[in-house]
Backbone as CSV, one residue per row, in Angstrom:
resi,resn,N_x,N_y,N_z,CA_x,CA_y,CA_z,C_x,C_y,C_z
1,UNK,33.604,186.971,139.729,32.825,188.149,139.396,33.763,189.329,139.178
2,UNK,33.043,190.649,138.386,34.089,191.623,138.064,34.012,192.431,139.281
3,UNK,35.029,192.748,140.014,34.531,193.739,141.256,36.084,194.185,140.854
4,UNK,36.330,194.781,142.157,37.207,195.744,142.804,37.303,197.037,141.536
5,UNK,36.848,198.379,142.399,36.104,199.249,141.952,37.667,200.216,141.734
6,UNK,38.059,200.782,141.435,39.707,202.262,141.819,39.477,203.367,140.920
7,UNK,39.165,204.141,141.417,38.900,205.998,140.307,40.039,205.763,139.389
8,UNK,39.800,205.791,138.195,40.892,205.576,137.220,40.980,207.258,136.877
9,UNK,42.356,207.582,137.115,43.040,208.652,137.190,42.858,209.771,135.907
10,UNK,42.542,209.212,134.515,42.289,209.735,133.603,40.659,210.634,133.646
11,UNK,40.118,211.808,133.392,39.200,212.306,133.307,38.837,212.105,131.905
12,UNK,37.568,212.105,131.593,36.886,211.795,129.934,36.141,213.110,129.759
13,UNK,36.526,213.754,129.344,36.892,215.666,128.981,35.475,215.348,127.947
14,UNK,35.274,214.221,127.041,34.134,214.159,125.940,33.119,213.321,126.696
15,UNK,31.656,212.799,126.789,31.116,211.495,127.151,31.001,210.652,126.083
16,UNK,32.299,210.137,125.998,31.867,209.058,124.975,30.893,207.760,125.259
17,UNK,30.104,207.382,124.163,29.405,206.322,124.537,29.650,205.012,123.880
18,UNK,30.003,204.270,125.053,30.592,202.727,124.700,29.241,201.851,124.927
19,UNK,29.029,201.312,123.876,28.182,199.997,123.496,28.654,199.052,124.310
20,UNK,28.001,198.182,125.540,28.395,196.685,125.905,27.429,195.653,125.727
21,UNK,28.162,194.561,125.211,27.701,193.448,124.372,28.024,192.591,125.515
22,UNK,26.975,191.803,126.370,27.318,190.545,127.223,25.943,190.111,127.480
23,UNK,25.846,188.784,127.070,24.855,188.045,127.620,24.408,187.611,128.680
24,UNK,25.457,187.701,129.769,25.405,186.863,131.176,24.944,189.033,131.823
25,UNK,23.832,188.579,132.460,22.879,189.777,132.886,23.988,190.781,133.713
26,UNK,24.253,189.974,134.537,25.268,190.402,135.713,26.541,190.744,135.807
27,UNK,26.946,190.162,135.010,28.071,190.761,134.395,28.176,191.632,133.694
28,UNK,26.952,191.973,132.662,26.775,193.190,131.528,26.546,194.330,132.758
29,UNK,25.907,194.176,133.681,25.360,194.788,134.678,26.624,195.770,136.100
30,UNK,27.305,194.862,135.859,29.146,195.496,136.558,29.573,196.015,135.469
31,UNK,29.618,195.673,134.529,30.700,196.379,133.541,30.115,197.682,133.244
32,UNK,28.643,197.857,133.512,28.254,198.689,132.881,28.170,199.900,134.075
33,UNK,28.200,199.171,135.084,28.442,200.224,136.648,30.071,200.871,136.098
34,UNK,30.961,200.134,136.028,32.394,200.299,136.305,32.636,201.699,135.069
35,UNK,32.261,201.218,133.805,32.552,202.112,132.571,31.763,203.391,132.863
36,UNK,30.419,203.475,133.118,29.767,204.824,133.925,30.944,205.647,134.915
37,UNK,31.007,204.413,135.979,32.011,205.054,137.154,33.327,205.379,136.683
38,UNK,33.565,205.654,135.325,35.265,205.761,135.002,34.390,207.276,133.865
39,UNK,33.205,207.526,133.836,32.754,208.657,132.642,32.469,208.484,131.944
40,UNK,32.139,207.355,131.557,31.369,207.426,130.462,30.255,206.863,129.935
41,UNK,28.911,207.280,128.841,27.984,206.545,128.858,28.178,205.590,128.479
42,UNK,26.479,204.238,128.561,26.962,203.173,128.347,25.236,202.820,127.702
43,UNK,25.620,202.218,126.336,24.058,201.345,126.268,24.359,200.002,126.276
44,UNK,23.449,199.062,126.582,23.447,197.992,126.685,22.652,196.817,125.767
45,UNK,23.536,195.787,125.520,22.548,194.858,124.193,23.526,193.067,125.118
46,UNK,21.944,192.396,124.929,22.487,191.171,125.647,22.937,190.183,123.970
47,UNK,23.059,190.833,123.220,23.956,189.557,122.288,23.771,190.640,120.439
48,UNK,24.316,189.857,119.568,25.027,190.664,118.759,23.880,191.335,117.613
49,UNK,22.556,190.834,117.508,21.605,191.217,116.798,21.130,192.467,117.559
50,UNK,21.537,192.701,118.861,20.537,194.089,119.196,21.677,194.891,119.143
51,UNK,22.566,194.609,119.208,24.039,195.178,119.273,23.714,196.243,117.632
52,UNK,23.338,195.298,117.024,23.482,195.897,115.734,22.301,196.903,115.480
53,UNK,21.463,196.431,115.824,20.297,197.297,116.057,20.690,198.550,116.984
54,UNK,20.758,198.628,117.663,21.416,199.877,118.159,22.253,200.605,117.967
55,UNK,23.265,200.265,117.164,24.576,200.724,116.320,23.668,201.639,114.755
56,UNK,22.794,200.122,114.491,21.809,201.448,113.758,20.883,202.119,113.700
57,UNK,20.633,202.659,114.915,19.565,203.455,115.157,20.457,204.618,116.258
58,UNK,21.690,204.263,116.726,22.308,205.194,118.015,23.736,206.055,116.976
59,UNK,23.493,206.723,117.125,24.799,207.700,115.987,25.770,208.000,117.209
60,UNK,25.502,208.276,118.117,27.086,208.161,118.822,27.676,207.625,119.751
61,UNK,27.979,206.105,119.298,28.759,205.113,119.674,30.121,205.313,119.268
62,UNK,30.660,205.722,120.628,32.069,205.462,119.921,32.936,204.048,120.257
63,UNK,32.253,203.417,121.280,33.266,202.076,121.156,32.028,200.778,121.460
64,UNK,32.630,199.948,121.150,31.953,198.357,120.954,32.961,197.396,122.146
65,UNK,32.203,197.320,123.213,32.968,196.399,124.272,31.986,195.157,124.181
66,UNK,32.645,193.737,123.604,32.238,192.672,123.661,32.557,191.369,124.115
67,UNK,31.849,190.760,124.508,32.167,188.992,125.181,32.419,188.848,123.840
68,UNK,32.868,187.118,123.587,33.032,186.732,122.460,31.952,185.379,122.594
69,UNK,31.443,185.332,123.611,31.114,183.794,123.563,29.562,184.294,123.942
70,UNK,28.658,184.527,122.763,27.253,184.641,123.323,26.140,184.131,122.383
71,UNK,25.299,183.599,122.733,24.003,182.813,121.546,23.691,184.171,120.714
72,UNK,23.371,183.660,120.082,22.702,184.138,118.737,22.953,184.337,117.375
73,UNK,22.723,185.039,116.268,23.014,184.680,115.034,24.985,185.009,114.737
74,UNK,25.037,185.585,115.545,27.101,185.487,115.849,27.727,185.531,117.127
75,UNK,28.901,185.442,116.853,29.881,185.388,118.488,30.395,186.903,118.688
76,UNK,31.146,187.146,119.596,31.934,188.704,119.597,32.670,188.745,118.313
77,UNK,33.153,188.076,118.095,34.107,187.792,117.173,33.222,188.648,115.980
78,UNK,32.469,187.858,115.153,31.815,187.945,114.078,30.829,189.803,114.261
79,UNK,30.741,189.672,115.749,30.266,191.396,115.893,31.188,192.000,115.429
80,UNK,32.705,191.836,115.869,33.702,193.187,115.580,33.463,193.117,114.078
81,UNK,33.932,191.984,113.344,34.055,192.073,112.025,32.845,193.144,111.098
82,UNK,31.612,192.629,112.223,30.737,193.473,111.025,30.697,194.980,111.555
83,UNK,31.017,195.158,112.757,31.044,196.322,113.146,32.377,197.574,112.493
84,UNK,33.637,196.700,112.105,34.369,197.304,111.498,34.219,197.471,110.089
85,UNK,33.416,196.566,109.334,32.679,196.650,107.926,32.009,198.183,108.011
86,UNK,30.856,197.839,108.975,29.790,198.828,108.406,30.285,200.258,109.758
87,UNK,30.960,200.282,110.331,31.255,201.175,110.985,32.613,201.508,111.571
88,UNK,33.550,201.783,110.605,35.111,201.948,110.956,35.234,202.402,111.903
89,UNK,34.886,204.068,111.978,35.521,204.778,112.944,35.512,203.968,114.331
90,UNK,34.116,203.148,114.777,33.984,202.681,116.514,35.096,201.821,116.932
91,UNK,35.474,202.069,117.979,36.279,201.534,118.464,36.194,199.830,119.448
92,UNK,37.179,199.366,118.810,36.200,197.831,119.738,37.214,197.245,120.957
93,UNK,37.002,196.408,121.620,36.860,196.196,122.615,36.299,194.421,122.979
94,UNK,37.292,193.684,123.020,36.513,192.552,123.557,37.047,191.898,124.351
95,UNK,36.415,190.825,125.287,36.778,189.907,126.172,36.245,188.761,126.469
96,UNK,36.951,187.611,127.369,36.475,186.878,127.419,37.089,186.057,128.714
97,UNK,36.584,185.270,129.236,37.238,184.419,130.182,37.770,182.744,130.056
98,UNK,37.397,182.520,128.536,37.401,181.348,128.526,38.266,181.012,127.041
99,UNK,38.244,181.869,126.184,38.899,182.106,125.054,40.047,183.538,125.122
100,UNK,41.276,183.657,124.588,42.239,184.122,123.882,42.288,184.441,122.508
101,UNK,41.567,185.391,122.056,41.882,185.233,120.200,43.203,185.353,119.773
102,UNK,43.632,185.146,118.826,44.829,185.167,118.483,44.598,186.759,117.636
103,UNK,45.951,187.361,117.283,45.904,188.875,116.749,45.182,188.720,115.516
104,UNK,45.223,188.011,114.729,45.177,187.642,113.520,43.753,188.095,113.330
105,UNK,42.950,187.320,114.570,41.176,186.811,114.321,40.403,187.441,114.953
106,UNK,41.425,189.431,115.083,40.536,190.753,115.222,40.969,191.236,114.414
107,UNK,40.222,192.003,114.332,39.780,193.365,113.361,41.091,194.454,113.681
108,UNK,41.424,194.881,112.258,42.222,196.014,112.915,42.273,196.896,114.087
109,UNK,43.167,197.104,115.018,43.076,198.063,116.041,42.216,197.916,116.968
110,UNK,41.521,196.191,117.388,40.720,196.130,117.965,41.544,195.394,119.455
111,UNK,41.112,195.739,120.411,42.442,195.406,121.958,41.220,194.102,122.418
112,UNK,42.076,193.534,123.162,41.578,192.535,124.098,41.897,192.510,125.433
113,UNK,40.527,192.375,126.316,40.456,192.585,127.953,39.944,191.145,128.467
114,UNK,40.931,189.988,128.886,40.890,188.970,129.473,39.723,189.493,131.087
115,UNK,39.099,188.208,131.264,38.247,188.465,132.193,39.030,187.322,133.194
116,UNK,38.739,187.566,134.756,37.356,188.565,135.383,38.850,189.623,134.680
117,UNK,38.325,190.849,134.662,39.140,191.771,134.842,38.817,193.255,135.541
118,UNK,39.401,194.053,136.151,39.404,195.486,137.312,39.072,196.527,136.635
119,UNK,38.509,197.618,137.468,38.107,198.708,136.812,39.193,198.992,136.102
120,UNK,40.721,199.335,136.980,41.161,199.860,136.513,42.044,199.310,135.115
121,UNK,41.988,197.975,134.559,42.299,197.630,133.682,41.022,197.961,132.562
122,UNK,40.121,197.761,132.597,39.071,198.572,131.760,39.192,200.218,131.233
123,UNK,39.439,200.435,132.257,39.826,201.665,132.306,41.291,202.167,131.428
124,UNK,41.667,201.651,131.303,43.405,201.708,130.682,42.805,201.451,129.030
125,UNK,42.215,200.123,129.144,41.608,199.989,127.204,40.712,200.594,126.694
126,UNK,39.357,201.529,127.655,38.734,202.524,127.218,39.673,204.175,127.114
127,UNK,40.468,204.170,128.078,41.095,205.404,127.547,42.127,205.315,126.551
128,UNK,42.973,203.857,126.312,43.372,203.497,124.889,42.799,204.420,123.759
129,UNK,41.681,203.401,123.692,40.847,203.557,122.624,40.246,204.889,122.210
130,UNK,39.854,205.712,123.350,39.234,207.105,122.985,40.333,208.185,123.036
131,UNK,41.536,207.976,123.315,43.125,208.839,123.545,42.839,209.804,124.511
């Protein structure tokens, strides 16, 4: 499970709002405690069709944190791609515990967070991503 909680040292001066994409309830459910508890908002979509739905209907998303391994009409994978199609600027974000993508088979400028993984490593690729 994702636990061990540490105030990540960086303050988020903006509230950016990071999109999380995970199917497994409980896990979407920590990550989404941990990214709050580090500043910032968070909406939530259990797989990549509401993901998208909310991307188009929510105007300020600034990052896309995703599993790669979840049912429905795509994987994480196939989210970043369309998410960097139809929405450059967001910033993405994915992980997994059971897969490694290779650099190649993300999207430009998109980081990868091996699971289980710590606040404070979350914390390091969301403040990456938002500078």
């Amino acid at each position: 499970m994702l636990t061990s909680r540490v105030k990540y040292p960086y303050s988020v001066a903006h509230k950016f709002v990071v999109l999380i994409v995970e199917d497994e309830f409980l896990i979407r459910l920590n990550a989404a405690e941990m990214v709050r508890e580090l500043g910032y908002e968070v909406v939530e979509a259990a797989d990549a069709d509401h993901a998208i739905e909310l991307l188009e209907n929510t105007a300020d998303i600034a990052i896309v944190f995703t599993d790669i391994q979840m049912p429905g009409s795509m994987d994480g994978l196939g989210l970043l791609a369309t998410v960097r199609d139809r929405w450059p600027p967001i910033a993405l974000l994915v992980t997994s515990g059971q897969v490694e993508p290779a650099v190649e088979d993300l999207p430009a400028g998109a980081r990868f967070l091996a699971k289980p993984y710590v606040q404070r490593q979350l914390g390091q690729h969301l403040h990456a991503l938002t500078g």
